[in-house]
C-alpha positions, 0 to 999 in steps of 0.5 A: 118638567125636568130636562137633562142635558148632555148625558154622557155614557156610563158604560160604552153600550149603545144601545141604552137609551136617555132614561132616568129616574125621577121620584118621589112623584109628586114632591114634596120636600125632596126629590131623587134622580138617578140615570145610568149616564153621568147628568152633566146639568139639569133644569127644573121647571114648575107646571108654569113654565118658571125655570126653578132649578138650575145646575151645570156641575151635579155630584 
């Protein structure tokens, strides 16, 4: 599960929504995400619910 929290518009058109890009899927050694807005942090959680990864500051 991935959770993207507090996307900021890129562009000033609202009538985007939320969406992002996730690949490859499944993973295996890396992964991509890309959205259209600015990803002010992200959570990863494996299929058990453990939290694996978390990030306040993305570049």
């Amino acid at each position: 599960m991935v959770e993207l929290n507090n996307l900021i518009p890129a562009t000033s058109n609202k009538t985007k929504t939320n969406s992002f890009n996730f690949y490859p899927n499944p993973v295996q050694d890396n992964f991509t995400i890309s959205s259209e807005k600015i990803i002010k942090s992200l959570l990863i959680y494996d299929i058990s619910g453990k939290l694996i990864i978390s990030k306040t500051s993305i570049d």
